[in-house]
ROBA-407073 format. One record per residue (C-alpha): residue number from 1; x, y, z. Coordinates in Angstrom, 2 decimals. Example, Ala and Ser with C-alpha at 12.3 -4.5 7.8 and 13.67 -1.06 7.14 Angstrom:
! ROBA-407073
<atom pos="1" xx="12.30" yy="-4.50" zz="7.80"/>
<atom pos="2" xx="13.67" yy="-1.06" zz="7.14"/>
! end
This chain:
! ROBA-407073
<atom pos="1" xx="14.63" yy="7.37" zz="19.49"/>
<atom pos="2" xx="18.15" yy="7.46" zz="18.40"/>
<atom pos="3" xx="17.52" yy="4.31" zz="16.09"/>
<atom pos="4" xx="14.53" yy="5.90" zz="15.02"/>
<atom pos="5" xx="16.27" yy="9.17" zz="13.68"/>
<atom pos="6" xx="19.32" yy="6.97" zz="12.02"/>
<atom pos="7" xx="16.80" yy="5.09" zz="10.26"/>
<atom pos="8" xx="15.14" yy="7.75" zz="8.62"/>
<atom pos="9" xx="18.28" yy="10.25" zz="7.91"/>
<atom pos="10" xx="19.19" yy="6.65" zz="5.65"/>
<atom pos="11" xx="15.81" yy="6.29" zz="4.66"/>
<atom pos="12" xx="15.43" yy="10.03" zz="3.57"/>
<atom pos="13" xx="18.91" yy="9.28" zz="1.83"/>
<atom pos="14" xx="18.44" yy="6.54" zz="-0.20"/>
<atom pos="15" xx="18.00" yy="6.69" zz="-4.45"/>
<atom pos="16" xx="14.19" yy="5.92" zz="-3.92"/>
<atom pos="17" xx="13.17" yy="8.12" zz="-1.39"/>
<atom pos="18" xx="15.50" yy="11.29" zz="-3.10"/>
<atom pos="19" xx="13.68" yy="10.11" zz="-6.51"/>
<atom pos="20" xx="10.13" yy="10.45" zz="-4.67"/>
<atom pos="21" xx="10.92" yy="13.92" zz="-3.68"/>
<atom pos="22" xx="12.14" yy="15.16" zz="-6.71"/>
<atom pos="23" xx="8.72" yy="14.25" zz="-8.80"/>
<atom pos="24" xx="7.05" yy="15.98" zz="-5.66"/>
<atom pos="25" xx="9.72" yy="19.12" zz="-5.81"/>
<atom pos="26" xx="9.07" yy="19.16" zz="-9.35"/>
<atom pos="27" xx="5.54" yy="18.92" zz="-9.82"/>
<atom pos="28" xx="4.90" yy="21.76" zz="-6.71"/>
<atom pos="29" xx="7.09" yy="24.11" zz="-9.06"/>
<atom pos="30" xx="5.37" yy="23.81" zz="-11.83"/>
<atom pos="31" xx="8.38" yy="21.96" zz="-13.78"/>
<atom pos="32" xx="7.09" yy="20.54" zz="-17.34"/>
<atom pos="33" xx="8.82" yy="17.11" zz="-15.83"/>
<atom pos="34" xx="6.51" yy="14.35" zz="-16.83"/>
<atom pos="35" xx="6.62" yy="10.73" zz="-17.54"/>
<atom pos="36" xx="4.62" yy="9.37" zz="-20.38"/>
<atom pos="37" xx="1.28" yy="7.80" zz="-18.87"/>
<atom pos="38" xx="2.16" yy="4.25" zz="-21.22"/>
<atom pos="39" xx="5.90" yy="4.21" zz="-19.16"/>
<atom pos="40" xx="4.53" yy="4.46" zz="-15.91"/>
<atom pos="41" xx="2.34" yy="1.93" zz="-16.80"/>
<atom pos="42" xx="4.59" yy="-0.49" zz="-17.79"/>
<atom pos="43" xx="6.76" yy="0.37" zz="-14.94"/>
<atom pos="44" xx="3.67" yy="-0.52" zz="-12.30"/>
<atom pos="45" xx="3.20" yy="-3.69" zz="-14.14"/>
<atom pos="46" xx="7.06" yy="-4.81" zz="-14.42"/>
<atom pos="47" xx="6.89" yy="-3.99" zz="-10.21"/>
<atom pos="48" xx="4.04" yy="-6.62" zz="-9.69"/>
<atom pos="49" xx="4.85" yy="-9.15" zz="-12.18"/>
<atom pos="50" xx="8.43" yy="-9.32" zz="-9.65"/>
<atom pos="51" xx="7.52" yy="-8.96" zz="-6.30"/>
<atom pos="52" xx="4.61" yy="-11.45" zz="-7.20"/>
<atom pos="53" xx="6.70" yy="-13.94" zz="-8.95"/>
<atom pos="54" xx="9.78" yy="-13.59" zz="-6.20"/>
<atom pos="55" xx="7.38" yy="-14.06" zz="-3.36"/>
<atom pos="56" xx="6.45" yy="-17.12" zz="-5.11"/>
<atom pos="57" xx="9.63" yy="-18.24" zz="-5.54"/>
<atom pos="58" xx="10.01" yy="-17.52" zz="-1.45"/>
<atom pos="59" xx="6.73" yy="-19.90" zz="-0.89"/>
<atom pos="60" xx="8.35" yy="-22.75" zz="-3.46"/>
<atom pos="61" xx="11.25" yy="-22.65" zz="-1.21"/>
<atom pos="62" xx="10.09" yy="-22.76" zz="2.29"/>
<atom pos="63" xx="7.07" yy="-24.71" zz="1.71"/>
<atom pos="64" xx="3.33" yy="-23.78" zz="3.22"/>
<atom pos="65" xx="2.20" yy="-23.84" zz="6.73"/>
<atom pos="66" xx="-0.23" yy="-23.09" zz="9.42"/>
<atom pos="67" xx="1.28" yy="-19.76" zz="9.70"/>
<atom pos="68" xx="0.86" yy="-18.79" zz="5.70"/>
<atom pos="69" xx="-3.07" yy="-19.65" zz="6.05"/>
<atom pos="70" xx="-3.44" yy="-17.83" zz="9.14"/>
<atom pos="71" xx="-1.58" yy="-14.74" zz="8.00"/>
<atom pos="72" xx="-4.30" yy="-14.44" zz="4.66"/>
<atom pos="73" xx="-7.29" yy="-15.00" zz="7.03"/>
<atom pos="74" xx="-5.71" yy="-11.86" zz="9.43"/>
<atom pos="75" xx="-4.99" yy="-9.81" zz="6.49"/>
<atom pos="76" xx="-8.78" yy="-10.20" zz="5.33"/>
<atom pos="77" xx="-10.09" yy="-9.57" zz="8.78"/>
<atom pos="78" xx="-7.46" yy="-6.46" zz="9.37"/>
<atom pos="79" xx="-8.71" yy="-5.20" zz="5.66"/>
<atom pos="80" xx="-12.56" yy="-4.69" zz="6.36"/>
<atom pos="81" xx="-12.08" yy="-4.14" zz="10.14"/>
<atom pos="82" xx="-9.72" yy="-0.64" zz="9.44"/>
<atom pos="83" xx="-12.43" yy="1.12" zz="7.52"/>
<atom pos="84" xx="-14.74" yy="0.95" zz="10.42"/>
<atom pos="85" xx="-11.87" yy="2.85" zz="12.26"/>
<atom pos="86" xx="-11.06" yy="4.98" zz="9.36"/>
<atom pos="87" xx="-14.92" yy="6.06" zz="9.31"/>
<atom pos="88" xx="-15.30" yy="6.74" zz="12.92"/>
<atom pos="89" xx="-11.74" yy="8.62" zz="12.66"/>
<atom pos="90" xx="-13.29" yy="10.83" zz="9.89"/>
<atom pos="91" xx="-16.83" yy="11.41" zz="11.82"/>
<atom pos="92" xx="-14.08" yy="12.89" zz="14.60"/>
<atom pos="93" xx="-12.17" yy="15.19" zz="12.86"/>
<atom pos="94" xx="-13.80" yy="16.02" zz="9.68"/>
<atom pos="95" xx="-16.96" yy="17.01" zz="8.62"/>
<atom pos="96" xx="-17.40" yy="15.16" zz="5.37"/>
<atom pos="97" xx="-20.36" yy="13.09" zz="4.81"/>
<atom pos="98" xx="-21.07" yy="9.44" zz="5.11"/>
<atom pos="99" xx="-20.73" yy="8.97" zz="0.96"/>
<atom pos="100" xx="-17.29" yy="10.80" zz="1.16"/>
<atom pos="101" xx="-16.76" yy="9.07" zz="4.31"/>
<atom pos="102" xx="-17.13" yy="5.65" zz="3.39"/>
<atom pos="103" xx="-15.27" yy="6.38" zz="0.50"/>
<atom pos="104" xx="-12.49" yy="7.71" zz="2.09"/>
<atom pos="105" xx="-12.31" yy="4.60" zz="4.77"/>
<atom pos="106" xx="-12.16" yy="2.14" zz="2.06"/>
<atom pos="107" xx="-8.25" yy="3.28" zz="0.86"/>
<atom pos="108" xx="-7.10" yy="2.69" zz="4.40"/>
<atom pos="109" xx="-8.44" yy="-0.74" zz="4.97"/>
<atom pos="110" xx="-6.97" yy="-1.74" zz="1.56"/>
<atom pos="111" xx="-3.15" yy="-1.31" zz="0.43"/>
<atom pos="112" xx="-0.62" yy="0.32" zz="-1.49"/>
<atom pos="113" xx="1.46" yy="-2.44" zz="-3.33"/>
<atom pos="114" xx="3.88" yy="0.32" zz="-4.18"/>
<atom pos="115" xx="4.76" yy="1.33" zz="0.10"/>
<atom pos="116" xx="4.98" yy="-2.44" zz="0.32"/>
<atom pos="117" xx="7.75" yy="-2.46" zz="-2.59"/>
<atom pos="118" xx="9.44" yy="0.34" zz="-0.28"/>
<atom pos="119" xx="9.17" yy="-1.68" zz="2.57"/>
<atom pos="120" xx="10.82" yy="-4.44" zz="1.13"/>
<atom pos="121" xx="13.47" yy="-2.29" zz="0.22"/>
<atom pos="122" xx="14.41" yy="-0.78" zz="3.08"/>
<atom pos="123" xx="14.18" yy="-4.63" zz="4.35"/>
<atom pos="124" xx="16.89" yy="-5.94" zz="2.30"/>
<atom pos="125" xx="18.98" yy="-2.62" zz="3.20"/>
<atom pos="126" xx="18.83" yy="-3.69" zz="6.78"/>
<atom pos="127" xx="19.60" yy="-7.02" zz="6.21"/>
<atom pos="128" xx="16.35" yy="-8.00" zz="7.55"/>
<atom pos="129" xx="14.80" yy="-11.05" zz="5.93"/>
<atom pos="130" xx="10.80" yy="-11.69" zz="5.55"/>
<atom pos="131" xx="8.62" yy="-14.07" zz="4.93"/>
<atom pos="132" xx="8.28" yy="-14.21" zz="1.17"/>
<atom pos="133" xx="4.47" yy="-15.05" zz="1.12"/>
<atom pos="134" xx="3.58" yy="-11.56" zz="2.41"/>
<atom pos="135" xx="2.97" yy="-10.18" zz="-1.01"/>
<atom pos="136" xx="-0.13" yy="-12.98" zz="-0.91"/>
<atom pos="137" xx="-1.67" yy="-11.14" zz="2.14"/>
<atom pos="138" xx="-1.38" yy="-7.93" zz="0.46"/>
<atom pos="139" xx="-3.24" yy="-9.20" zz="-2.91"/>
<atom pos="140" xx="-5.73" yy="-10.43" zz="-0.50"/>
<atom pos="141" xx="-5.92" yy="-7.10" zz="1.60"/>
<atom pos="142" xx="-7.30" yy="-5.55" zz="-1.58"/>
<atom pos="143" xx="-10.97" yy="-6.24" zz="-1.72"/>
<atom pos="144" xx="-12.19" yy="-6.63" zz="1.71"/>
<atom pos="145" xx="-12.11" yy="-2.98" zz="2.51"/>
<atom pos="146" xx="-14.16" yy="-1.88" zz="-0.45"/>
<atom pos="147" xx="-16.95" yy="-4.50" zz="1.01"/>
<atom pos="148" xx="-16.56" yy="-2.99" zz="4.10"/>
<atom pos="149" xx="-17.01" yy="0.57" zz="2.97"/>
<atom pos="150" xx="-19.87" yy="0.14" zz="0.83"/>
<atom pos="151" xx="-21.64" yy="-2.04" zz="4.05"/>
<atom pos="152" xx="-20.68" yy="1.73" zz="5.98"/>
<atom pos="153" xx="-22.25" yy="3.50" zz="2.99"/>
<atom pos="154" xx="-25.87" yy="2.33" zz="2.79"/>
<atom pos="155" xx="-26.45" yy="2.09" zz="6.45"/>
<atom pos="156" xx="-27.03" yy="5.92" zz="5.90"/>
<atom pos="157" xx="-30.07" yy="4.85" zz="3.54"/>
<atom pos="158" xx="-27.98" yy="4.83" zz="-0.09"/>
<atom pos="159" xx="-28.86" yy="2.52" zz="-2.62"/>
<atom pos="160" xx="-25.40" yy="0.70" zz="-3.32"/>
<atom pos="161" xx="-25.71" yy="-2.76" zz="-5.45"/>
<atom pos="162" xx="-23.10" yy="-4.93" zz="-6.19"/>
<atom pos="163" xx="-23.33" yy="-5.62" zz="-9.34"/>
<atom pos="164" xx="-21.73" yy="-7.99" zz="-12.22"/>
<atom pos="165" xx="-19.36" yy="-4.87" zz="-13.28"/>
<atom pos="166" xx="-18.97" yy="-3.51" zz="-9.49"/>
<atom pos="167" xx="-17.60" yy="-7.50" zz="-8.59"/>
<atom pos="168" xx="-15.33" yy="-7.51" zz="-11.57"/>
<atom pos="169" xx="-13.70" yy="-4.39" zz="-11.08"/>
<atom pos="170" xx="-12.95" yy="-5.70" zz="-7.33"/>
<atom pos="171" xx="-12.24" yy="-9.46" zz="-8.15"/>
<atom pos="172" xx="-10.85" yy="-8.94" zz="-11.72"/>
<atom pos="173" xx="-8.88" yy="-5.36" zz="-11.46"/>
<atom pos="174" xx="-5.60" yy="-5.44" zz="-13.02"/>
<atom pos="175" xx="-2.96" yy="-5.32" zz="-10.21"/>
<atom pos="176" xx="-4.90" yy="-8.05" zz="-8.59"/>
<atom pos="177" xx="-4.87" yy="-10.51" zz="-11.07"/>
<atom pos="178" xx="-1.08" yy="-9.44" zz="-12.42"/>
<atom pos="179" xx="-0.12" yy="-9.96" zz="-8.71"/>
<atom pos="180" xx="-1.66" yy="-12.92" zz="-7.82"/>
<atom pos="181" xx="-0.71" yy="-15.06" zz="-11.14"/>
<atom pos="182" xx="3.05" yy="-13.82" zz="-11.23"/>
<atom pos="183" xx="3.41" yy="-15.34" zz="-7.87"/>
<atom pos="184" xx="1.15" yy="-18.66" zz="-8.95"/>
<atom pos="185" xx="4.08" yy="-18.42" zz="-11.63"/>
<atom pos="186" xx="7.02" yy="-18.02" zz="-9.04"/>
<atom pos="187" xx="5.69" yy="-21.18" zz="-6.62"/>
<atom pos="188" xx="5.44" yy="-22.67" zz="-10.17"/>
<atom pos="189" xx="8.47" yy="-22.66" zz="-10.89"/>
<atom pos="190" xx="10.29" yy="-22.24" zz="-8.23"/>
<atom pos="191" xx="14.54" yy="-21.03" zz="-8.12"/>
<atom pos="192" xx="15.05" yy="-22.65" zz="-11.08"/>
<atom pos="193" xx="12.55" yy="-20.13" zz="-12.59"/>
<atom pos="194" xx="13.97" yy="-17.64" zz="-10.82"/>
<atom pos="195" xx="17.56" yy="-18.16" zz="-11.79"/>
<atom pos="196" xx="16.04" yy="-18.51" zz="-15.60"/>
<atom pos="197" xx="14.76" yy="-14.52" zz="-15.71"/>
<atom pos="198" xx="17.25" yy="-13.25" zz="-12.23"/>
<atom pos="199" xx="18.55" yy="-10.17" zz="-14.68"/>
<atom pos="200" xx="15.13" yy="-9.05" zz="-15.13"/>
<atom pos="201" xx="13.28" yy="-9.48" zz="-11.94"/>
<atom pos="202" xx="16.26" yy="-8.62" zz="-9.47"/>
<atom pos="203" xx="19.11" yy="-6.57" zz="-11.15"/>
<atom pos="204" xx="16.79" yy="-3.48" zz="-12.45"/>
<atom pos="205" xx="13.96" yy="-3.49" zz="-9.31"/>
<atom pos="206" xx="15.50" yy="-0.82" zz="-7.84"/>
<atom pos="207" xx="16.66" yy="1.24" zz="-11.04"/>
<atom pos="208" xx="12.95" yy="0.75" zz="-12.42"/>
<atom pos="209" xx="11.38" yy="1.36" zz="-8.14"/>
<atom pos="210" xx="13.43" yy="4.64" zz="-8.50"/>
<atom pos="211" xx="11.81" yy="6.11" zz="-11.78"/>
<atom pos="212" xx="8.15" yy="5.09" zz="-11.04"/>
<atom pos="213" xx="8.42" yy="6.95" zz="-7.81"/>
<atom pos="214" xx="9.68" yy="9.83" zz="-9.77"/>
<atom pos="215" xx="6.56" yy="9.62" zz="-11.16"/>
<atom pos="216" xx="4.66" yy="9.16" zz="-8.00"/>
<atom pos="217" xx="5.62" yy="12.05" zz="-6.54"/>
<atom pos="218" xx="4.87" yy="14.41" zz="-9.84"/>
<atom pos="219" xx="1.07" yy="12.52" zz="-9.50"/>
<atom pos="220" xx="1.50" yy="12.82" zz="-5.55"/>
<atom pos="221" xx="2.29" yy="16.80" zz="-6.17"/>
<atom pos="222" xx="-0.65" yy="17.66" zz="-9.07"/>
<atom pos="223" xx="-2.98" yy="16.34" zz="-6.12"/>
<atom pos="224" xx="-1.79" yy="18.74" zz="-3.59"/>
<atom pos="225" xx="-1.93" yy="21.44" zz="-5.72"/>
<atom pos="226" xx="-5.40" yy="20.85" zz="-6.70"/>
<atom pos="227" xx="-6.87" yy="19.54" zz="-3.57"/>
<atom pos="228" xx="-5.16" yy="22.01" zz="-1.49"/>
<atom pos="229" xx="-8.56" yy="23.67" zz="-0.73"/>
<atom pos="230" xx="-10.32" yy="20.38" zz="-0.15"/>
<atom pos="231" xx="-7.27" yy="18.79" zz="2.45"/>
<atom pos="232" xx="-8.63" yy="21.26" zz="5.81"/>
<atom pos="233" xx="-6.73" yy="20.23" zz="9.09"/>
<atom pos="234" xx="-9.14" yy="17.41" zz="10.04"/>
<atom pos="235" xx="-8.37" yy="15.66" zz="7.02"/>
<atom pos="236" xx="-4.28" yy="16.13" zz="7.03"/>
<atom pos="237" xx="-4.44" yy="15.00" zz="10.79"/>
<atom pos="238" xx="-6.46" yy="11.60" zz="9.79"/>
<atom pos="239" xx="-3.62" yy="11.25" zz="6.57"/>
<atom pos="240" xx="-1.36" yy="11.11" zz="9.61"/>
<atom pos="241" xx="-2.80" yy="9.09" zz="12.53"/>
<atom pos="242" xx="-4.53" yy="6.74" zz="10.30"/>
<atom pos="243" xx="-1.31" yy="5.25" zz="9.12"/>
<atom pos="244" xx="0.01" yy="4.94" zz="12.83"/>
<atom pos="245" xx="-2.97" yy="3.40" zz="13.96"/>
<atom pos="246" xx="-3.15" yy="0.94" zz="10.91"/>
<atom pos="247" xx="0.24" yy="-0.26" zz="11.97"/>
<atom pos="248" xx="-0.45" yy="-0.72" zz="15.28"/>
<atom pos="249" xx="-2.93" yy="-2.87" zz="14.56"/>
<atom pos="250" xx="-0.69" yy="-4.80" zz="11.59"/>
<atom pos="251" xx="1.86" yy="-5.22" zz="14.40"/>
<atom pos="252" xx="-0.58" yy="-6.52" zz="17.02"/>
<atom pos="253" xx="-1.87" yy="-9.02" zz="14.13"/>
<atom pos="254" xx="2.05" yy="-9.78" zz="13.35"/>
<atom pos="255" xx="3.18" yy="-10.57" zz="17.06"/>
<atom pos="256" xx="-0.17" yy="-13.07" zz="17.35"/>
<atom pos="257" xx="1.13" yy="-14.99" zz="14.13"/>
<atom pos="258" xx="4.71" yy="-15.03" zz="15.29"/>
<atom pos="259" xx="6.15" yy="-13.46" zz="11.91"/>
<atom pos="260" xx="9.62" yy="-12.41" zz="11.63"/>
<atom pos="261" xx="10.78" yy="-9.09" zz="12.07"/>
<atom pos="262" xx="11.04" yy="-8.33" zz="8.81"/>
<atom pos="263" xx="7.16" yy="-9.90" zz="8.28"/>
<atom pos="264" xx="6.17" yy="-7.50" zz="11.23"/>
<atom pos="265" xx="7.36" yy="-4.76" zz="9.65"/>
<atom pos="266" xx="5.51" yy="-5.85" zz="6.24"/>
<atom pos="267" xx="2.14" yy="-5.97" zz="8.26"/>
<atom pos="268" xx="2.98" yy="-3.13" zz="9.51"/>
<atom pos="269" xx="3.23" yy="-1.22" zz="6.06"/>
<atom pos="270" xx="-0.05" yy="-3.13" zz="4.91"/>
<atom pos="271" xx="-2.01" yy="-1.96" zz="7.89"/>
<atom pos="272" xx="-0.95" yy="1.63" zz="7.61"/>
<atom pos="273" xx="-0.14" yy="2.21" zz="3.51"/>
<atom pos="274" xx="-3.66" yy="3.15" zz="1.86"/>
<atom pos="275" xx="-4.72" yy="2.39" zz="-1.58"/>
<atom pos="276" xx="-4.56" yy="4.47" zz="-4.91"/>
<atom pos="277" xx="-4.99" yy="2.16" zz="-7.52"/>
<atom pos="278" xx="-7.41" yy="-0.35" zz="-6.86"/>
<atom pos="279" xx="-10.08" yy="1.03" zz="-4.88"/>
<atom pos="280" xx="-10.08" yy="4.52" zz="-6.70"/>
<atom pos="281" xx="-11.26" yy="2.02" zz="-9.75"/>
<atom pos="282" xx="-13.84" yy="0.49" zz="-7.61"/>
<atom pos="283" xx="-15.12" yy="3.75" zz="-6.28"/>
<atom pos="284" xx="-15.42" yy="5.53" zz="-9.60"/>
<atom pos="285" xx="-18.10" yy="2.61" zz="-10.20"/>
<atom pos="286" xx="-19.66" yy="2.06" zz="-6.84"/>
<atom pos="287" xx="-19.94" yy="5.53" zz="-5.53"/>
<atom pos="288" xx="-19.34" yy="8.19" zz="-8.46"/>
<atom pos="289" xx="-20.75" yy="10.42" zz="-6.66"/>
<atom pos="290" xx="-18.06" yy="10.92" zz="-4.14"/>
<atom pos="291" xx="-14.90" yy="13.09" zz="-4.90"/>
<atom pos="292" xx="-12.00" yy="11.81" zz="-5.94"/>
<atom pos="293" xx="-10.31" yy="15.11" zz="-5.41"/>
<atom pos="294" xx="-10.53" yy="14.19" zz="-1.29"/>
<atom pos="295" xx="-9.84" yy="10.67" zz="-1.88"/>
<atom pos="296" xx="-6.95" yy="10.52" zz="-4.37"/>
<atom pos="297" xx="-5.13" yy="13.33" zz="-2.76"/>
<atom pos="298" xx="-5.07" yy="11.95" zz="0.81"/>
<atom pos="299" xx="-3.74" yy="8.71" zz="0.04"/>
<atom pos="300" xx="-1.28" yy="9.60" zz="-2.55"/>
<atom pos="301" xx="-0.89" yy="13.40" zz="-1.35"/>
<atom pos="302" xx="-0.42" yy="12.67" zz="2.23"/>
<atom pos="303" xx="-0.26" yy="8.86" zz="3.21"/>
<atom pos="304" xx="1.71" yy="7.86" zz="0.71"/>
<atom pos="305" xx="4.65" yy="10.65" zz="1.41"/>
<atom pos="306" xx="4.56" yy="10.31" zz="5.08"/>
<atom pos="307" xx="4.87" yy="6.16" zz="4.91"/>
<atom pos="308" xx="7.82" yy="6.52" zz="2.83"/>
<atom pos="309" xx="9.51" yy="9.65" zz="4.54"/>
<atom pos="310" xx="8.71" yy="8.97" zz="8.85"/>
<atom pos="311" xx="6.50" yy="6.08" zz="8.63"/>
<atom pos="312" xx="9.08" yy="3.14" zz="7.38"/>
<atom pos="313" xx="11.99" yy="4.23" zz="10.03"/>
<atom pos="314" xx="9.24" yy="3.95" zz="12.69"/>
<atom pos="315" xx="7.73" yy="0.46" zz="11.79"/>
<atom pos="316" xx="11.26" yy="-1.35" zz="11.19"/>
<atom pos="317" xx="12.29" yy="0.47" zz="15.04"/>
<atom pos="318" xx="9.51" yy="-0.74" zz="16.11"/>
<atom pos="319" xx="9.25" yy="-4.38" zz="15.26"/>
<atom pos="320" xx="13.29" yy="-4.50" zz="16.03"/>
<atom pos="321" xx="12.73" yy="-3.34" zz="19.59"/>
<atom pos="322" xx="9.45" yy="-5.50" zz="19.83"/>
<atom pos="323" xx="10.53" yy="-8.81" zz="18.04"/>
<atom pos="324" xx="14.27" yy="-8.34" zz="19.28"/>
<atom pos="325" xx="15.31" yy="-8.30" zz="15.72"/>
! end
């Protein structure tokens, strides 16, 4: 427990979690603080474009194995397996209905690529060193969940196709494909690459992490203020035990591949961080029907906030204590 509380006073201390709560502080006062929609954007895609491309670099280096193969083919199966829990979570403590349910489910069986940016920050405060191919398994944690949740969807009779535009806005969606082909780019091209554009991809991560969580939580704090009505107790509690119970089963998968402690703690994050990017695309095209207002604001209102804040102390105590790291 003591470990537990150190980590998060220096968690709740450091420039990117302060930065978080400031956009949140902000945007719950009302403040005109705002960062122009094209920064942030170009801020989300400068974080991709280098985690992907130094996670490649990380594969380049330490070559592929068993263990790389088996960790994408447990990421898939841990993607569409958590909305099934997620769903049966909701049926127990809320009473929203199977559209917004299945909705719902599909952000926590997918990931937030941001948390996982976090995680590897608090990482390399530690001192704790992960397996660089991680960042694969969460591009491929993306898609299954949506699958999965549309499967939960029209077993309650709806009419849910997937169709040429419903497939490319899964396989095609921006972070995916920015992801994935930065780190194609990094095993490319290896340290040399690496050492080419090092003032770009390493030097400002954290500067640039720092602002676009600013901006998080202003975007984090609009959604509380406007889904305050929506979020009833049944739905806070699942924002909370849906994240523990996603890393419990991230560290169960971790410990059966053997990863690293820092790796643990990275399937950790993926199991428990939910999505607010990619599959709030997918489900304004699958299911338009189902509020966004419930969605959005639960994973970025209340996942997102407690996986930064409690949840990251937790899963690196954790996987020390387990792993012996």
């Amino acid at each position: 427990m003591d470990q537990i509380l150190s980590l998060t006073a220096d968690n709740l201390l450091s420039p990117v979690i302060l930065s978080f709560a400031l956009g949140l502080a902000a945007s719950l006062a009302r403040s005109d603080l705002s960062i122009p929609e094209a920064i942030a954007k170009g801020m989300s895609i400068y974080l991709l474009f280098a985690i992907g491309f130094k996670g490649g670099v990380s594969v380049a280096s330490h070559g592929i194995d068993a263990t790389l193969g088996l960790s994408l083919l447990t990421g898939v199966l841990l993607s569409a397996l958590l909305p099934l829990v997620a769903f049966f979570l909701l049926q127990v403590l809320t009473d929203l209905d199977r559209l917004n349910a299945g909705a719902v489910a599909a952000h926590y069986g997918s990931i937030s690529i941001v948390t996982y940016v976090a995680g590897t920050s608090v990482l390399e405060s530690q001192g704790l060193i992960y397996e660089g191919y991680m960042v694969a398994v969460a591009a491929a944690m993306e898609a299954p969940a949506i699958l999965s949740a549309l499967w939960l969807i029209s077993r309650g009779g709806g009419d849910r196709k997937m169709d040429s535009d419903l497939w490319r806005e899964i396989i095609l969606n921006g972070s995916i494909v920015l992801l994935v082909g930065s780190f194609a780019i990094g095993w490319a091209t290896g340290e040399e690459g690496l050492a080419e554009i090092s003032s770009f991809v390493v030097s400002p991560f954290k500067g640039v992490l720092c602002l676009f969580l600013l901006d998080m939580g202003i975007v984090a704090g609009r959604g509380l203020r406007s889904g305050s009505g929506l979020i009833k107790p049944g739905l806070l509690a699942f924002g909370v035990l849906m994240p523990v119970l996603g890393a419990s089963a991230g560290l169960a998968c971790a410990l059966l591949l053997g990863l690293s402690t820092g790796g643990t703690v990275l399937m950790m994050v993926l199991g428990a961080s939910a999505s607010y990017i990619a599959v709030p695309a997918a489900m304004r095209v699958a299911v338009p029907e189902a509020n966004p207002s419930i969605y959005l604001t639960l994973s970025l209102g209340v996942t997102f906030p407690f996986n930064l804040t409690l949840g990251l102390p937790i899963y690196v105590a954790v996987a020390r204590t387990v792993t012996g790291g």
